[in-house]
VOBA-1610 file (N, C-alpha, C; in pm, whole numbers, padded with zeros to 5 digits, always signed):
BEGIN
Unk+05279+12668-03065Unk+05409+12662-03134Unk+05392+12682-03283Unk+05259+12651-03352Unk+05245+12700-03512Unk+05254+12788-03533Unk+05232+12922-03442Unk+05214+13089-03473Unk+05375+13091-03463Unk+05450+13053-03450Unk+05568+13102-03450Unk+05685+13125-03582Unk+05662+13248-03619Unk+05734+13293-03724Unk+05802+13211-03811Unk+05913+13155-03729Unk+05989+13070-03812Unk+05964+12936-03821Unk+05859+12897-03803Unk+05798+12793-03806Unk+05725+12805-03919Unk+05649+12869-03960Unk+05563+12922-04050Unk+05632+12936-04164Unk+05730+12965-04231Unk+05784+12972-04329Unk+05876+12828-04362Unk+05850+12690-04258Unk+05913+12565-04352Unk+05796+12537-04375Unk+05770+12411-04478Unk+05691+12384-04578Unk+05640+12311-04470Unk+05529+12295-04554Unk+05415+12225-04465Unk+05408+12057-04441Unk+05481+11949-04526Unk+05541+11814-04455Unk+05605+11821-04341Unk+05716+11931-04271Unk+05804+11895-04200Unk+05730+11986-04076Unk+05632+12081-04153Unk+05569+12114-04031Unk+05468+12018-03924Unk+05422+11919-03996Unk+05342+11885-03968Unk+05399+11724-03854Unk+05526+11732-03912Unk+05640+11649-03819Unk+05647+11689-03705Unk+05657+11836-03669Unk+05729+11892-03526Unk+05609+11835-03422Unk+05486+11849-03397Unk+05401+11812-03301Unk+05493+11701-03236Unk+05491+11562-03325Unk+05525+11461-03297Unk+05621+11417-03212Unk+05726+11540-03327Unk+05866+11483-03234Unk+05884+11575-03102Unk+05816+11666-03066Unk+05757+11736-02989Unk+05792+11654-02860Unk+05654+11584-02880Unk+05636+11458-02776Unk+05693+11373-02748Unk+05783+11287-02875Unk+05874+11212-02864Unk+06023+11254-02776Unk+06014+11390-02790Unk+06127+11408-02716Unk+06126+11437-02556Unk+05982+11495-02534Unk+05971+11494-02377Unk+05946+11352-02383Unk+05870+11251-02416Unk+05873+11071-02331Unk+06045+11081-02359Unk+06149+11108-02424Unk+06258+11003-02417Unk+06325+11098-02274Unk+06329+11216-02254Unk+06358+11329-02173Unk+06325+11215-02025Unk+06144+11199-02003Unk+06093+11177-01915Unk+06177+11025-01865Unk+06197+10905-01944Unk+06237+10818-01968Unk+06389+10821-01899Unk+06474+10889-01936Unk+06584+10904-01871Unk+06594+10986-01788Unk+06471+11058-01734Unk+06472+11117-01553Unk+06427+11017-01509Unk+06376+10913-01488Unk+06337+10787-01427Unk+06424+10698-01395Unk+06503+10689-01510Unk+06578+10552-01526Unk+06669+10529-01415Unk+06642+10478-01315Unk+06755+10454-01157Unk+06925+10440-01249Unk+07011+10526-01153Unk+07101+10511-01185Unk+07208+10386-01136Unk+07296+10371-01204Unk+07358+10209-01112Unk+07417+10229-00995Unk+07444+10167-00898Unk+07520+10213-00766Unk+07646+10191-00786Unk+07761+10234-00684Unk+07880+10238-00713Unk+07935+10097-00678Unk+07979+10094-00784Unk+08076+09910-00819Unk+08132+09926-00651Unk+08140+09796-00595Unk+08194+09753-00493Unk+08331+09724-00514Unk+08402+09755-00426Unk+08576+09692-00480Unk+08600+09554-00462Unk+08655+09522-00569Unk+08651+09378-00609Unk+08766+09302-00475Unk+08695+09262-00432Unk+08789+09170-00301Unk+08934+09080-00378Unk+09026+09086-00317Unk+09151+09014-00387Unk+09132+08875-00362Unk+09116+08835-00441Unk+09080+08682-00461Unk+09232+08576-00382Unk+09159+08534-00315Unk+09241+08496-00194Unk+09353+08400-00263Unk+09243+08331-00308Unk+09329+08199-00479Unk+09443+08207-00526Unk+09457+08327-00589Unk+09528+08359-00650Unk+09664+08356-00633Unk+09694+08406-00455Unk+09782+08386-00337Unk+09799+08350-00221Unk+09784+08228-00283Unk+09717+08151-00105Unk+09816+08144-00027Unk+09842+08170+00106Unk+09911+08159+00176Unk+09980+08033+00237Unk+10034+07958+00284Unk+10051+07803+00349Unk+10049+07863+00456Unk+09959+07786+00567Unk+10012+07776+00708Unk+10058+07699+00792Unk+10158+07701+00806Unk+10286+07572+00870Unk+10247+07571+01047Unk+10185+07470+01098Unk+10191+07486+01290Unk+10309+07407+01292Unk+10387+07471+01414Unk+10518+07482+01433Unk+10491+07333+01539Unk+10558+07228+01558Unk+10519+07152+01644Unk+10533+07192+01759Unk+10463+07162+01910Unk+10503+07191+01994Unk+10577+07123+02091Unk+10702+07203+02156Unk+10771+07096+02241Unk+10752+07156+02399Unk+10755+07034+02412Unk+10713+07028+02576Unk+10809+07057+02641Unk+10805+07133+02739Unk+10909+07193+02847Unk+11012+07126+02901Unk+11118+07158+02919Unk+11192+07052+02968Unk+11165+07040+03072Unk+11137+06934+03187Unk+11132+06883+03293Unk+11218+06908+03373Unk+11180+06994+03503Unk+11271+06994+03598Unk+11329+06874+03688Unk+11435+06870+03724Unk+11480+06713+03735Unk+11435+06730+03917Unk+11393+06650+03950Unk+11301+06617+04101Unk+11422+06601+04136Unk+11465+06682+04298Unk+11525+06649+04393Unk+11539+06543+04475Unk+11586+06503+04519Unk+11552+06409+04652Unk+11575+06471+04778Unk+11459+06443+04902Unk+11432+06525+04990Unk+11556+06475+05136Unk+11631+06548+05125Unk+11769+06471+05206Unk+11673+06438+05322Unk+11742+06300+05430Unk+11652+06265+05559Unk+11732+06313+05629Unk+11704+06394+05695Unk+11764+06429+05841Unk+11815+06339+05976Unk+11887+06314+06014Unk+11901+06249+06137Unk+11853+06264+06197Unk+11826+06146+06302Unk+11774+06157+06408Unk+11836+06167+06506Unk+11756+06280+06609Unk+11883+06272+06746Unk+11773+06233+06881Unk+11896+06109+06894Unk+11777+06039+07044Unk+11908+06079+07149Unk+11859+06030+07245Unk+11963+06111+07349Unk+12054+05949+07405Unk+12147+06005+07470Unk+12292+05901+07501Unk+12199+05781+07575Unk+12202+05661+07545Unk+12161+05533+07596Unk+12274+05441+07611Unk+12266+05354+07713Unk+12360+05293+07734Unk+12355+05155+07612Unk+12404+05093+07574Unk+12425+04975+07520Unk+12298+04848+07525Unk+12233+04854+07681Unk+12143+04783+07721Unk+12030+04792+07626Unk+11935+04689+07659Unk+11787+04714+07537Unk+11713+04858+07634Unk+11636+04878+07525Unk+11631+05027+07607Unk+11487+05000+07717Unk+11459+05110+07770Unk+11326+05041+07853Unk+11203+05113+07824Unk+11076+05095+07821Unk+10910+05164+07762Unk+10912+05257+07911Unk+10928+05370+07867Unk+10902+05507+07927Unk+10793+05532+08033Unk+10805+05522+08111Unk+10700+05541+08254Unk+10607+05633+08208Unk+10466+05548+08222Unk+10351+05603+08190Unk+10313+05752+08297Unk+10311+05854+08247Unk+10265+05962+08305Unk+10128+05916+08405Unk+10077+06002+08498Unk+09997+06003+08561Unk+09881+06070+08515Unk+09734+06055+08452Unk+09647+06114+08382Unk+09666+06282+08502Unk+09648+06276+08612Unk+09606+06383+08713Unk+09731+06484+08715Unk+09868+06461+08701Unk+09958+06534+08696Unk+09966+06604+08560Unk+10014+06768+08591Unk+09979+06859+08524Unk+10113+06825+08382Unk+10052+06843+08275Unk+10176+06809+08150Unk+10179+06986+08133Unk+10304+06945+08030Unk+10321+07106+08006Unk+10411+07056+07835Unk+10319+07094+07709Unk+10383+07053+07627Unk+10500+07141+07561Unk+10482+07284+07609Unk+10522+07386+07583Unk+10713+07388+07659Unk+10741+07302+07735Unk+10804+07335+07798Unk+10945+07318+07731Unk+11040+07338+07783Unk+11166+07346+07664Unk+11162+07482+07569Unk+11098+07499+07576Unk+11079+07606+07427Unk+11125+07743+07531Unk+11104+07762+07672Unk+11180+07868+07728Unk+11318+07893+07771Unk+11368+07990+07740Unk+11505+07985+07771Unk+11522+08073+07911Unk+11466+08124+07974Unk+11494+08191+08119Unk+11373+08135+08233Unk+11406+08178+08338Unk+11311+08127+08452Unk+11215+08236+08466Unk+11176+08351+08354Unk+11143+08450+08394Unk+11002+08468+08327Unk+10988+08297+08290Unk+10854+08275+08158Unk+10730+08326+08251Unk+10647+08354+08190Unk+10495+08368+08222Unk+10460+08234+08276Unk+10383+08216+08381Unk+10320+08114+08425Unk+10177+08139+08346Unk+10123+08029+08297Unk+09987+08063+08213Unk+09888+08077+08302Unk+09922+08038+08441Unk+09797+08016+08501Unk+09802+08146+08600Unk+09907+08242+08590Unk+09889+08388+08663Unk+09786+08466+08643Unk+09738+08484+08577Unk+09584+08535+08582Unk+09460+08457+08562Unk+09491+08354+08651Unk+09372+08256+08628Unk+09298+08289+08736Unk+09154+08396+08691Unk+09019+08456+08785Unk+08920+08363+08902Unk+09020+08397+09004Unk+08953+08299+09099Unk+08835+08407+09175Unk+08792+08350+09236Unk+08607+08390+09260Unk+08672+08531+09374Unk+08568+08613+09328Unk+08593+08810+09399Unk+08580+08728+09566Unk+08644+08773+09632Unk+08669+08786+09749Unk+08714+08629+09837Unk+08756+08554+09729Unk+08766+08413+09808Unk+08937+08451+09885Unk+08885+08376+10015Unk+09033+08371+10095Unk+09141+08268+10052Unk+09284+08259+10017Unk+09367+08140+10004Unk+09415+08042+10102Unk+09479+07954+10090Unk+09575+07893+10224Unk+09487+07887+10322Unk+09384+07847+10298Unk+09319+07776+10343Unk+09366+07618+10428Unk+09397+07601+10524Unk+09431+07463+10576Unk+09615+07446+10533Unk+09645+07567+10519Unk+09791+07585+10501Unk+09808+07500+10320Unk+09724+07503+10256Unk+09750+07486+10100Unk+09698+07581+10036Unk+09824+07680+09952Unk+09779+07784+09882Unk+09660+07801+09789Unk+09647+07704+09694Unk+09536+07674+09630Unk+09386+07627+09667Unk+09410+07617+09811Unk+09272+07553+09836Unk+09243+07681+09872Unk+09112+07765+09870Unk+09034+07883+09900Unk+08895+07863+09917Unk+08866+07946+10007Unk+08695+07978+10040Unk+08661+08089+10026Unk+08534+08042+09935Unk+08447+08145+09914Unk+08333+08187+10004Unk+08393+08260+10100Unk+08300+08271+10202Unk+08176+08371+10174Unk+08054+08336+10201Unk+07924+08368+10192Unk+07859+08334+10041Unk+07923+08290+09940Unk+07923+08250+09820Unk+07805+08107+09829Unk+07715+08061+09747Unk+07689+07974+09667Unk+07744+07861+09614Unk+07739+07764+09602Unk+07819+07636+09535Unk+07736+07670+09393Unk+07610+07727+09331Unk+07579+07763+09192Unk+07704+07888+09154Unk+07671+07967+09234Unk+07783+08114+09161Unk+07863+08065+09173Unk+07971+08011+09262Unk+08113+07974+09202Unk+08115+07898+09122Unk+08063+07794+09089Unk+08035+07714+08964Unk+08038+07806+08832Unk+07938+07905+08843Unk+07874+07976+08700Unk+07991+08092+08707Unk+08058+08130+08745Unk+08175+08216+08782Unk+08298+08167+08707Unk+08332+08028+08725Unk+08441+07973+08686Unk+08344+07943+08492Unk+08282+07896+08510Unk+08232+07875+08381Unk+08197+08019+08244Unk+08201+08118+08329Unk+08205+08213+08222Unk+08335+08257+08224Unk+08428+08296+08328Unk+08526+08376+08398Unk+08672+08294+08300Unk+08666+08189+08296Unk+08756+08104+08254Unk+08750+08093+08105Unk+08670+08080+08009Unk+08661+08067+07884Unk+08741+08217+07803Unk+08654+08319+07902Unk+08679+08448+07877Unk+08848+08483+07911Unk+08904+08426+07961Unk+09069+08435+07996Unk+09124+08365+07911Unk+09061+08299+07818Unk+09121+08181+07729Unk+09192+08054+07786Unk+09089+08031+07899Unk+09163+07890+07956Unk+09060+07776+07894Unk+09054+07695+07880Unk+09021+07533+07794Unk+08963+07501+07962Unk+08817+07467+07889Unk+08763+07399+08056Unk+08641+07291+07970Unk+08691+07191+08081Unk+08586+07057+08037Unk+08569+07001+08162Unk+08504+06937+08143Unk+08386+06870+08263Unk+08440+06718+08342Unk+08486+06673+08471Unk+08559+06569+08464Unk+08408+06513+08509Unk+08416+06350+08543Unk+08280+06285+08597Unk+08243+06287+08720Unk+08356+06360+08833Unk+08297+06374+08954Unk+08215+06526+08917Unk+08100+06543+09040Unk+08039+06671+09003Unk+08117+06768+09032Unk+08124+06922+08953Unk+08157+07021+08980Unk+08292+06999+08990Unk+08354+06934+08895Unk+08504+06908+08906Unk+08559+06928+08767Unk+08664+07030+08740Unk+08668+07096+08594Unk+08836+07029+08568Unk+08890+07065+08455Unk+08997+07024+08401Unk+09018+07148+08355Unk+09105+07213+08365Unk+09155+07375+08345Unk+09291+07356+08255Unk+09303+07408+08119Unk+09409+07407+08087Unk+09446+07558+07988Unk+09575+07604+07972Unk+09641+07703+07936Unk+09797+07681+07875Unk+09803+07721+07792Unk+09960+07743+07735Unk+10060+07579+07750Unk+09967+07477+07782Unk+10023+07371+07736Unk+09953+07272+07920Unk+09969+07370+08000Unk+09961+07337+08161Unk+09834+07322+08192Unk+09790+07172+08257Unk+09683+07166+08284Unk+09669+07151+08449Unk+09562+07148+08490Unk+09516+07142+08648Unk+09397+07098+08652Unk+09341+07054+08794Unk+09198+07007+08792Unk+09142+07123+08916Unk+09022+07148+08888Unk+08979+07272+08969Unk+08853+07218+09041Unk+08836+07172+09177Unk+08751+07109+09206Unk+08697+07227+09320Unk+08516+07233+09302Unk+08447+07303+09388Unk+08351+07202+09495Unk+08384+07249+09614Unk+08303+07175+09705Unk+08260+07246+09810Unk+08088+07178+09811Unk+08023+07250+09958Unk+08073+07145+10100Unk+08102+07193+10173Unk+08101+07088+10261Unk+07961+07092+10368Unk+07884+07198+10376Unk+07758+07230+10426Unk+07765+07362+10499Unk+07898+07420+10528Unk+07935+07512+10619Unk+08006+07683+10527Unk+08059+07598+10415Unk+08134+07695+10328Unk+08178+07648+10179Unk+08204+07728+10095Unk+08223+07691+09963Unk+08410+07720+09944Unk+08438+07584+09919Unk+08591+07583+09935Unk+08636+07503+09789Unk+08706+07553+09715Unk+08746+07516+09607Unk+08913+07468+09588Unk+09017+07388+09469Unk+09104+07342+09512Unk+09149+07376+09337Unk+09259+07436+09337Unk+09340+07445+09183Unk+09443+07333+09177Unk+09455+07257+09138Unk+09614+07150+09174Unk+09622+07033+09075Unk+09695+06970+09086Unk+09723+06858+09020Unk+09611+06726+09038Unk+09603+06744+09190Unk+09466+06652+09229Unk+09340+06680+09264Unk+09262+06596+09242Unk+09120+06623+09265Unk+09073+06642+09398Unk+08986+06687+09458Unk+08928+06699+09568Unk+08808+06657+09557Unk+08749+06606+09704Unk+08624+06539+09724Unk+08656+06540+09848Unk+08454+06542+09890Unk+08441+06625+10039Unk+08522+06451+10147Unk+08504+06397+10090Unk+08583+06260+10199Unk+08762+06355+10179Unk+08848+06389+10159Unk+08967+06414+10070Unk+08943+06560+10186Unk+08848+06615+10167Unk+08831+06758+10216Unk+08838+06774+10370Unk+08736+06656+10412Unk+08767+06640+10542Unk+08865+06598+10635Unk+08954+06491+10543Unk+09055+06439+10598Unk+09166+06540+10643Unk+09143+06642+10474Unk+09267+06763+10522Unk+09230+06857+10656Unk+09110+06888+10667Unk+09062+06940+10768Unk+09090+06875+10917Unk+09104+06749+10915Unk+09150+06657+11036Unk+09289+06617+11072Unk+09356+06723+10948Unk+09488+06706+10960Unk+09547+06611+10883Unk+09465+06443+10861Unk+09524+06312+10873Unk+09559+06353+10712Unk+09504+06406+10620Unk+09552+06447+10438Unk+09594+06543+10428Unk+09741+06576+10382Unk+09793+06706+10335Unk+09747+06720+10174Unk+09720+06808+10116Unk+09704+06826+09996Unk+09874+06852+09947Unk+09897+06829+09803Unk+10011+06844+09770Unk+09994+06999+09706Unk+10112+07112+09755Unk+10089+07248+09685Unk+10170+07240+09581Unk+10111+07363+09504Unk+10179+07380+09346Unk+10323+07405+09341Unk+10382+07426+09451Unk+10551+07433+09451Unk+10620+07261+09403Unk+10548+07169+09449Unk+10630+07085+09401Unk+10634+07021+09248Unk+10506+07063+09185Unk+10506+07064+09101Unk+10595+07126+08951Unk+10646+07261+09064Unk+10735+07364+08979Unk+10834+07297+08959Unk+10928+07219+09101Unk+11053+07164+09039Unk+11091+07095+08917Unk+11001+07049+08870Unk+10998+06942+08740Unk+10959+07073+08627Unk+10899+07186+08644Unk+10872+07281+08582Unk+11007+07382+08564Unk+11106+07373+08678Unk+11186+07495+08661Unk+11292+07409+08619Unk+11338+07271+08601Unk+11469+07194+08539Unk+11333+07201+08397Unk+11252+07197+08329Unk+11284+07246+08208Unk+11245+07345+08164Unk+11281+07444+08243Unk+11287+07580+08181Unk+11438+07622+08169Unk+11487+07536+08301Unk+11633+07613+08325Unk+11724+07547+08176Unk+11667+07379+08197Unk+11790+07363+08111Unk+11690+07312+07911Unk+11561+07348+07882Unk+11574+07343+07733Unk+11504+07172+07763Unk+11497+07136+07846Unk+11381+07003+07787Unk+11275+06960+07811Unk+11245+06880+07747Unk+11080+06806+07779Unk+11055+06798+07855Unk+10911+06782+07881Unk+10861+06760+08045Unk+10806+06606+07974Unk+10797+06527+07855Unk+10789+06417+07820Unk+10954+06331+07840Unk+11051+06418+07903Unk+11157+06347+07922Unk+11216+06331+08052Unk+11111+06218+08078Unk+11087+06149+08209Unk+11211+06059+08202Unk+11315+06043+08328Unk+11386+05951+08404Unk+11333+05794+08334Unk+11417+05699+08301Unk+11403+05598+08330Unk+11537+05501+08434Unk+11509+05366+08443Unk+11653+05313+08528Unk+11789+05307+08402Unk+11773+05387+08317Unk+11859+05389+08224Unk+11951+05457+08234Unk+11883+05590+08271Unk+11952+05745+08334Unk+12022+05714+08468Unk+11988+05647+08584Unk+12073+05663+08668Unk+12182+05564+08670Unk+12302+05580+08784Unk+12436+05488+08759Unk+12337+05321+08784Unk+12419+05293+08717Unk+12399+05118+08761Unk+12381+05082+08901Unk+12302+05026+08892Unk+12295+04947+09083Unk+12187+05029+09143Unk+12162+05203+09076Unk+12055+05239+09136Unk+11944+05247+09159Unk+11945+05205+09000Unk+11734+05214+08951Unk+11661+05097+09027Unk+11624+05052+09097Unk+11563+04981+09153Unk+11503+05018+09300Unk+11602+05184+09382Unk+11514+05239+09434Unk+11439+05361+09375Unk+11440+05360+09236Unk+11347+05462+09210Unk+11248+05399+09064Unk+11302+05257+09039Unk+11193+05205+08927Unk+11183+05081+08954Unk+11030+04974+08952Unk+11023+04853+08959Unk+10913+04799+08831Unk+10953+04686+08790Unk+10871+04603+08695Unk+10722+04613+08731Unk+10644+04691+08573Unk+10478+04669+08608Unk+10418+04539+08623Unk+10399+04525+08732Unk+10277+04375+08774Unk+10207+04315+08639Unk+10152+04411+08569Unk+10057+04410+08462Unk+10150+04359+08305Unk+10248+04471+08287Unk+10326+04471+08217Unk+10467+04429+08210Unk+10492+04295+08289Unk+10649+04266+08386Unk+10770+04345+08269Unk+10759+04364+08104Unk+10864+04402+08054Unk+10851+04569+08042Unk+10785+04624+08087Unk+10787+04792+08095Unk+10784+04832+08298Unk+10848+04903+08307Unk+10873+04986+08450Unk+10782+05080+08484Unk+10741+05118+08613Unk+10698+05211+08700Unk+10760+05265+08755Unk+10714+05375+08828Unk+10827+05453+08926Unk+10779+05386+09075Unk+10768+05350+09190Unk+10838+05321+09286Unk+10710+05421+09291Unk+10647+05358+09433Unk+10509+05397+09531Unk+10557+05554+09587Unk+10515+05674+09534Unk+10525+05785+09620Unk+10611+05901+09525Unk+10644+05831+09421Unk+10722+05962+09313Unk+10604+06042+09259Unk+10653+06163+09228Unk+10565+06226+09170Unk+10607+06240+08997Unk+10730+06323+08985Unk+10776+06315+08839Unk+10953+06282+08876Unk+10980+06249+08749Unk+11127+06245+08759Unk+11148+06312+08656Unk+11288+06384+08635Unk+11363+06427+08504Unk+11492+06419+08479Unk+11551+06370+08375Unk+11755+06403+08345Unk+11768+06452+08291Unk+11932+06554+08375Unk+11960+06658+08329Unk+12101+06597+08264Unk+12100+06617+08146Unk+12247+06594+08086Unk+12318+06706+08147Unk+12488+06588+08159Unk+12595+06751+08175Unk+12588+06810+08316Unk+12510+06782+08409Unk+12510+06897+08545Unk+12511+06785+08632Unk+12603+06827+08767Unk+12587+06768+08785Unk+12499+06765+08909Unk+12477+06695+09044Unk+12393+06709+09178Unk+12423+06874+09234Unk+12503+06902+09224Unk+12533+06990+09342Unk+12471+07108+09204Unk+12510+07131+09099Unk+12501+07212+08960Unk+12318+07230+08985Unk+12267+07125+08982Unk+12096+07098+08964Unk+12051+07181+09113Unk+12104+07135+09206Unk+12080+07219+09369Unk+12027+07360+09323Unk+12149+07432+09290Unk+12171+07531+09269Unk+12055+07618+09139Unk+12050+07517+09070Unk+11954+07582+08975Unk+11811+07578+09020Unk+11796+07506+09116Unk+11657+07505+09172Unk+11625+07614+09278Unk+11728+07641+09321Unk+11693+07807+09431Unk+11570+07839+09411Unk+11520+07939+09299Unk+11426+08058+09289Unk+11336+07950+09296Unk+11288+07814+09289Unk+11161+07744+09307Unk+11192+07689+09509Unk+11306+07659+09511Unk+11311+07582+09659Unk+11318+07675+09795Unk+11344+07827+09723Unk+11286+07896+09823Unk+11145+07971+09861Unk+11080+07921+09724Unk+10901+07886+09790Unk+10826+07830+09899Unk+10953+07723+09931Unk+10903+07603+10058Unk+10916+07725+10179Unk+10877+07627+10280Unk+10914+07720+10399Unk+11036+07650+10478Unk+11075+07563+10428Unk+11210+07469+10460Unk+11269+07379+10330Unk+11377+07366+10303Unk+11453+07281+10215Unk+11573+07228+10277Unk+11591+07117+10296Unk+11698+07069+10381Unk+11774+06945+10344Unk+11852+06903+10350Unk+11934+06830+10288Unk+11884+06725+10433Unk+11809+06626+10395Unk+11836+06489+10546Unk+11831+06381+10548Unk+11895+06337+10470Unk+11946+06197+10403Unk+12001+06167+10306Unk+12045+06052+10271Unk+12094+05997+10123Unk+11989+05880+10112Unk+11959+05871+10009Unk+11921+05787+09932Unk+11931+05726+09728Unk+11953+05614+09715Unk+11964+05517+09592Unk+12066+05615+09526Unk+12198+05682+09636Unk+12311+05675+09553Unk+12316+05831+09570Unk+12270+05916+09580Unk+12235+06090+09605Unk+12143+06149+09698Unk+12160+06241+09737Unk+12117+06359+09822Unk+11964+06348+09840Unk+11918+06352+09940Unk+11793+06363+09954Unk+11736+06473+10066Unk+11637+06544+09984Unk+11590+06704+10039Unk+11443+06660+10119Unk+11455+06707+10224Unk+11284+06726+10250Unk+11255+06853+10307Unk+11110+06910+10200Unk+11100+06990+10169Unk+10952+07028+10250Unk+10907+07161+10317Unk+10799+07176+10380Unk+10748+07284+10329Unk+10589+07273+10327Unk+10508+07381+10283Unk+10407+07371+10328Unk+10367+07472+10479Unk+10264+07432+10519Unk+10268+07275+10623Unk+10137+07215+10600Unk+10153+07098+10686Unk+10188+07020+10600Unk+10265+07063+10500Unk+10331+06922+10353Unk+10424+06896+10379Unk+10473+06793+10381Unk+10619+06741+10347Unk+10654+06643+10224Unk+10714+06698+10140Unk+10787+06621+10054Unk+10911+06601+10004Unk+10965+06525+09945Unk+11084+06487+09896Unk+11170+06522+09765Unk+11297+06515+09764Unk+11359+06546+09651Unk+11509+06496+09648Unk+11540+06382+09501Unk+11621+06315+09507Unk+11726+06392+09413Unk+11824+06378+09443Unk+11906+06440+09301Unk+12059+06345+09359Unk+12056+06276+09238Unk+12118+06136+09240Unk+12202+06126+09121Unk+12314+06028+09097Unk+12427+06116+09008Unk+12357+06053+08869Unk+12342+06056+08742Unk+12302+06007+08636Unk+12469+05959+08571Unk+12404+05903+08457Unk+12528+05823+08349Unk+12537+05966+08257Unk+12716+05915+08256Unk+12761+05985+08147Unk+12773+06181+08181Unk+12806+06170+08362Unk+12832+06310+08408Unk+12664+06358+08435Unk+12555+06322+08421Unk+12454+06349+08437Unk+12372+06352+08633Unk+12255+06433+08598Unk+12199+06406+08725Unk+12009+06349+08685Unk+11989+06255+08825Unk+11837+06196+08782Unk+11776+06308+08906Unk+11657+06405+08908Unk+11592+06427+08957Unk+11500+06365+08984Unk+11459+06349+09146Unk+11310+06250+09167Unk+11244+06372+09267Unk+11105+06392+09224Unk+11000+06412+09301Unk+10942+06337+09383Unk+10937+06348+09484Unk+10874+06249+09593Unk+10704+06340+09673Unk+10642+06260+09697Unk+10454+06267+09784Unk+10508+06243+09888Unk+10634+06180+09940Unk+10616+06094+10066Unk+10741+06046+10091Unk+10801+06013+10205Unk+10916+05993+10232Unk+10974+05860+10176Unk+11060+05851+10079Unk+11073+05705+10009Unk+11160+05581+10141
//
């Protein structure tokens, strides 16, 4: 930089300056290419202070309460009783078939639950002139056993074990039965019914001297409550029939002198409000022409008395006038 012309012609103090500031000016140059520059100011947040907000919680109110109803009681409807104290309802028979279902049909045209109830491949019926009793001829007393035990669950019938052997409790759609299998040594003969069987029971029928009772008489008490809408828990007491009568169809329990029984040989009883003997006759047709006879041949405790044949059976049937335009149906085992 000294050879340079115009350098050469200032005086020699100020020449002797330039080296210096030379240098001085690249360090201040260098100095401010280094120097970090500042970063960009952050925006100043609005100072909350300044305008503070209030925050008011609104109190809270509780819902108004719906005002609780009261649950109206319904009446009760018991059926027409006379004035008298009333009387404890004749204990059902554990062996006779209940039907809780009953009432709830309005035609005679209901399903029987027990119509497809799978009785053993090739067994014969009417056996000894009772429809239900059958033999399983050439059969096993194990396979008909193990037959009914798969065959039956699978139909949706309810089967349990009673304490005589090989003696079942069969139930369906409210209707129960007892289903008893027996060898007698000769053949395998089984019994669907209300009662149990046992080979003493088996033989007798065989000797003539025991009729078994068939499932027809059972129906009558089955088809008054289908026909007319009631319980098969709305059993007859001496309440239901006219005065003066209940005493041939109910007597004081031995055990219990202030509750009643029915009289040695009934099977079920039922009252029909509103109908009367001759009305009830008539509604029983489609079951009383199952028998192989129905006959009107006697009176008895005030009404009509039927005896009825099926087979080597004979049984009975009362239809007797009830209180208040009513009729008492009695089932009879045996000639009262």
């Amino acid at each position: 930089m000294t050879n340079l012309p115009a350098l050469k012609q200032l005086p020699a103090p100020l020449r002797s300056l330039i080296r210096p500031m030379f240098f001085a000016a690249i360090g201040l140059h260098a100095l401010l290419l280094f120097t970090p520059l500042p970063s960009e100011q952050k925006p100043k947040k609005a100072d909350d202070k300044e305008n503070p907000v209030k925050i008011t919680q609104l109190p809270t109110a509780k819902p108004a309460s719906r005002p609780r109803l009261a649950k109206p009681s319904l009446p009760k409807i018991t059926r027409p009783r006379s004035s008298a104290a009333p009387a404890v309802a004749v204990p059902r028979s554990p062996t006779t078939p209940s039907s809780s279902d009953a009432g709830k049909a309005t035609d005679t045209t209901t399903k029987d639950p027990f119509a497809d109830f799978p009785h053993y491949p090739g067994s014969v019926p009417n056996y000894q002139g009772i429809e239900n009793l059958r033999v399983a001829s050439g059969a096993s007393l194990a396979s008909v056993v193990a037959h009914f035990r798969k065959e039956l669950p699978d139909q949706k019938f309810t089967l349990s074990d009673e304490s005589e052997p090989n003696t079942f409790k069969v139930s369906k759609g409210g209707v129960s039965y007892f289903l008893s299998v027996i060898d007698d040594g000769s053949q395998i003969v089984y019994l669907l019914g209300a009662e149990k069987l046992d080979k003493d029971k088996l033989a007798k029928i065989k000797k003539g001297d025991v009729v078994g009772i068939p499932k027809e008489l059972g129906d009558i008490a089955k088809e008054l409550d289908t026909t007319y809408s009631i319980s098969s828990d709305n059993s007859a007491t001496s309440l239901d029939v006219v005065e003066g009568s209940g005493s041939a169809f109910f007597k004081s329990d031995p055990d219990y002198p202030s509750n009643e029984v029915y009289v040695d040989g009934i099977s079920e009883t039922r009252a029909v409000g509103g109908q009367s003997p001759a009305q009830v006759y008539q509604a029983l047709q489609p079951v009383l022409k199952k028998f192989d006879s129905a006959n009107e041949t006697d009176s008895y405790g005030g009404g009509a008395l039927y005896e009825l044949k099926k087979g080597k059976f004979t049984g009975y049937l009362s239809l007797v006038p009830g209180r208040a335009g009513g009729t008492v149906a009695v089932v009879w085992t045996k000639r009262p």
